[in-house]
Steps between C-alpha positions, in 0.01 A plus 500: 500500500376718789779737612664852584633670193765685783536157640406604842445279747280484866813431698631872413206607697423257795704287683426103646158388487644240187234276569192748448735624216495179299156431555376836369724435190341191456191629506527824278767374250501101423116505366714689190873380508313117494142602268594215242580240746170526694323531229641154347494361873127675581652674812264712689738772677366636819341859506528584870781569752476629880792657671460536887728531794579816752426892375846613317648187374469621134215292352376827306863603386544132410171517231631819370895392433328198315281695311749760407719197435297319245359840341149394616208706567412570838119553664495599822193485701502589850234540818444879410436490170275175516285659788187674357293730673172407276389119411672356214747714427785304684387199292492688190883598576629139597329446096650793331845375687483143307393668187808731477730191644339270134547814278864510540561163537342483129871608395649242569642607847473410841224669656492523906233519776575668839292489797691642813390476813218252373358363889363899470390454160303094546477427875332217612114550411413335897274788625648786268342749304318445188726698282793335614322161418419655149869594439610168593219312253607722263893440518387085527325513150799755364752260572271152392454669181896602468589065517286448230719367202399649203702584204376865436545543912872695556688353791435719776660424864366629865724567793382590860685636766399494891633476828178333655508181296220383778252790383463434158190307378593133457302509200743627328805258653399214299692369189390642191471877632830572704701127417774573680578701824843613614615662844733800416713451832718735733836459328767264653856648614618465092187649375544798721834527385412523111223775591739707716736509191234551236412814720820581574685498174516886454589591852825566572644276753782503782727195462423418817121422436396167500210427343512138594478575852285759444230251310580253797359735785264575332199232563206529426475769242339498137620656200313851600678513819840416367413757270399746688817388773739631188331801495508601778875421529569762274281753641706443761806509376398803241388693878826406651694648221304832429554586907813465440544768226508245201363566195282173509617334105720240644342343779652194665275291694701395818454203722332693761256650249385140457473397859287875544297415205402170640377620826253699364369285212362215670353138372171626378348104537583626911315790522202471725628220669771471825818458316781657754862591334714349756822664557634293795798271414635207719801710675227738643361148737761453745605136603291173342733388298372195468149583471604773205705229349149250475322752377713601211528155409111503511396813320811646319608124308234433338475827360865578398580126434181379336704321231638279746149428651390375168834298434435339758140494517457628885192660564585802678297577885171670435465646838696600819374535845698741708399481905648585811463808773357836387803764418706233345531636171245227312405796298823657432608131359241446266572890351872397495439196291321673230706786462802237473332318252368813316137373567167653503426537861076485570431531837116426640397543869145398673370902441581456117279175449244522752245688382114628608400336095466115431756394308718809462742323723550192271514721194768699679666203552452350146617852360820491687602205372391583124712774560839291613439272194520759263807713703726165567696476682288554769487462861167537701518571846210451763592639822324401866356167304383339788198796485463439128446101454418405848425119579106429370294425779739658797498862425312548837197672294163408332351602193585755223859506608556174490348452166685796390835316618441161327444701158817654515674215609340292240628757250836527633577124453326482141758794425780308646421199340500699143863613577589085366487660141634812570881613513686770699189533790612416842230634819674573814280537827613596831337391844532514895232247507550153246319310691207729451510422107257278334722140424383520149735749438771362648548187331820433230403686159337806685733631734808275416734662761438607826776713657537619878632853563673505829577804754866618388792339670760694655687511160209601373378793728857628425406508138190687537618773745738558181238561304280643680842784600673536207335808442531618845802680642617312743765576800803310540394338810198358328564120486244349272612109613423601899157618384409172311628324801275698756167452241443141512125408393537810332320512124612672218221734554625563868825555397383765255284653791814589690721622271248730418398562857918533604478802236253661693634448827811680373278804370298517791833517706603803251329609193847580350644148529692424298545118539321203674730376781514173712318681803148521264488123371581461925188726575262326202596159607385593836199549414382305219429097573522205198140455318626122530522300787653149511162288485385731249822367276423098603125605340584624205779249440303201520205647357482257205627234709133265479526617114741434159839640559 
């Protein structure tokens, strides 16, 4: 029997990934624990594995715990060592590799082929270099001859790693070569758990840490960044300590070294991409009460009560239209909803997919939602959408543009239409214009919902000019309800406007003022007119009134 004299297992070093786990296992270790019964039962055991999925998930920590775990021996090859400055000699390598692999598994062990990063090491041979294809014919007839049963042939196993599944030769995708492919995955809210206490078991923690919350906020991040987010959590808290005269041995990692930690380690599956940290919660939109209440309903539900979604088997709304008058908050809303539901927040405008390159737009577009797949819960958020996915054939143009248009839009609802299998995606858009968008997208299974955001009410005004003054110092003859009640039409935007313009009414009156008083909202509101008037309102409230409600 194959095992660890220490009895060490891979679980003392890596965390989740269970699936990959077992399959490695069975891979490396049954061919021996079960020799006699495939023998008797003439079982052919498969000789090739590929692990793929997002940079940092652990696929080559995973090989080595299973190696080290079954007391294998390990052959690493990787891009550097295979490339060759003169002809032949990277094929000569890939040889030598096999040959050391069969020498050791001649004792009786397991015996273990690496290949990281293999879509460097065998990319597709369409229009590549001649070496390349050479490494790649090589690696084909390696691996033919390794499936060969033969009783004087060890039993020697290859693993690949990559993160470009797409760029390896499919050559070498077929059964009999690499028989089985698994996708190492960003870890769920559990998984990220276990890793955050696997790298976390020697620090010294406050009481007050949570490391269930902790793993919960944090979506979106593989094993290195979780890593790397413990850390630098006690960098932090070993800093905090040694400015404040400690001696630095017992280090307690506080809640706030956490929370600091986690703003500077980021998702690294995000970087290069717009991913926004929204830090705007639904107290900070003043009035809409019913609106906010939709919403959470909407986004937040099927995120915090997915259990109850799958009880019940409701499919949960894919996408949300916001609409109404510019200044309104649409934005604000959608950044609100994901920081309530502890979402990724991806945000896309027409300058980030419109581009001077074919096709950069829809592989911006494609990217973006690659990206919310593997951070779930996400929320992507397209802002001024009439401009994005206008109606085909009315953009008022000719040509490249409107060719350009129809590509994206095409995109955008093959995308949408993906989200079916998906879980935890919803896209939010916001609009002055929904009559301007192409029907195709409006229809039920694309955008689901479609919400109007008003002008505030009077209640509502009041709401915002608390917000928008609660950092203000106000005088006592300041009242806030008189204001909303003199601003009607006003938008949240306006509203901001003169508070902000009050404050410098009362500096410009004296540059030592020390408070804003009733006389500068008098002197702003003289001066400043509603960006709204009352047809404007009738517009955009019956703007989807020929469409689906």
């Amino acid at each position: 029997m194959v095992s660890n004299s220490e009895g060490w297992r891979a679980e003392y070093a890596i965390a989740g990934n269970s699936r990959a786990l077992e399959a490695l296992r069975e891979l490396i270790v049954y061919p021996f624990l079960y020799s006699n019964e495939s023998r008797k039962l003439g079982l052919k055991w498969p000789r090739g594995l590929l692990l793929y999925g997002p940079p940092g998930t652990g696929k080559t920590s995973l090989v080595q715990a299973v190696v080290r775990e079954s007391d294998a021996h390990l052959t690493k090859i990787t891009s550097s060592s295979v490339h060759r400055a003169h002809a032949g000699e990277s094929e000569k390598f890939l040889r030598e590799a096999f040959s050391e692999a069969y020498s050791h598994a001649s004792s009786g062990k397991p015996s273990v082929i690496f290949i990281d990063e293999i879509d460097a090491i065998c990319p597709r041979r369409n229009n590549r270099r001649e070496q390349e294809s050479r490494i790649v014919g090589q690696l084909l007839t390696l691996m033919d001859g390794n499936k060969t049963s033969s009783k004087s042939r060890p039993h020697v196993v290859v693993v690949a790693a990559t993160n470009r599944v797409d760029g390896i030769d499919p050559a070498l995708r077929r059964y009999g070569r690499f028989d089985s492919e698994i996708e190492v995955t960003v870890p769920t809210a559990e998984e990220r758990l276990q890793i955050i206490q696997l790298h976390s078991k020697h620090l010294n923690l406050d009481q007050n840490v949570d490391l269930q919350a902790i793993a919960a906020s944090c979506n979106g991040y593989v094993g290195a960044d979780l890593q790397a987010l413990c850390r630098h959590a006690e960098l932090l808290a070993r800093r905090r300590l040694s400015n404040s005269s400690g001696n630095g041995h017992d280090t307690t990692l506080l809640v706030e070294d956490w929370e600091s930690a986690r703003s500077v380690v980021r998702p690294s599956i995000t970087k290069g991409v717009n991913k926004e940290v929204p830090n705007v919660s639904w107290d900070e939109i003043g009035g809409l009460k019913d609106l906010k209440e939709k919403l959470r309903q909407a986004v937040e539900w099927p995120i915090k009560h997915a259990a109850a979604f799958d009880r019940l088997k409701i499919s949960p709304v894919r996408g949300i239209l916001l609409h109404g008058p510019p200044g309104c908050s649409k934005t604000t809303l959608a950044k609100a909803a994901a920081h309530a539901a502890q979402a990724s927040y991806f945000s896309l405008g027409c300058p980030d997919i419109y581009s001077m390159y074919v096709g950069e737009g829809e592989a911006m577009l494609r990217r973006t939602f690659q990206n919310a797949r593997l951070a779930a819960p996400s929320i992507i958020f397209f802002d001024e959408f009439e401009a994005m996915c206008p109606k085909r054939g009315h953009s008022g143009n000719s040509g490249e543009n409107d060719t350009v248009g129809e590509r994206l839009l095409s995109t955008l609802l093959t995308e949408m239409d993906g989200l079916e299998l998906a879980t935890g995606i919803i896209v939010l858009a916001a609009t002055n214009l929904p009559h301007a968008i192409d029907a195709a997208l409006m229809r039920p299974g694309r955008f689901d919902l479609v919400l109007y955001v008003p002008p505030p009410d009077l209640e509502g005004r009041y709401e915002v000019l608390k917000i928008h003054t609660q950092k203000m110092t106000l005088g006592e003859d300041v009242d806030l309800m008189w204001i909303a009640e003199c601003t009607e039409l006003f938008t949240g935007s306006d509203l901001k406007g003169l508070c902000r313009e009050a404050g410098l009414a009362a500096i410009r009156e004296d540059i030592s003022s020390c408070a804003v008083h009733r006389r500068h909202f008098q002197v702003v509101l003289n001066s400043i007119r509603p960006s709204l008037t009352k047809s404007q309102i009738e517009q955009f409230s019956s703007a989807l009134a020929h469409t689906r409600r």
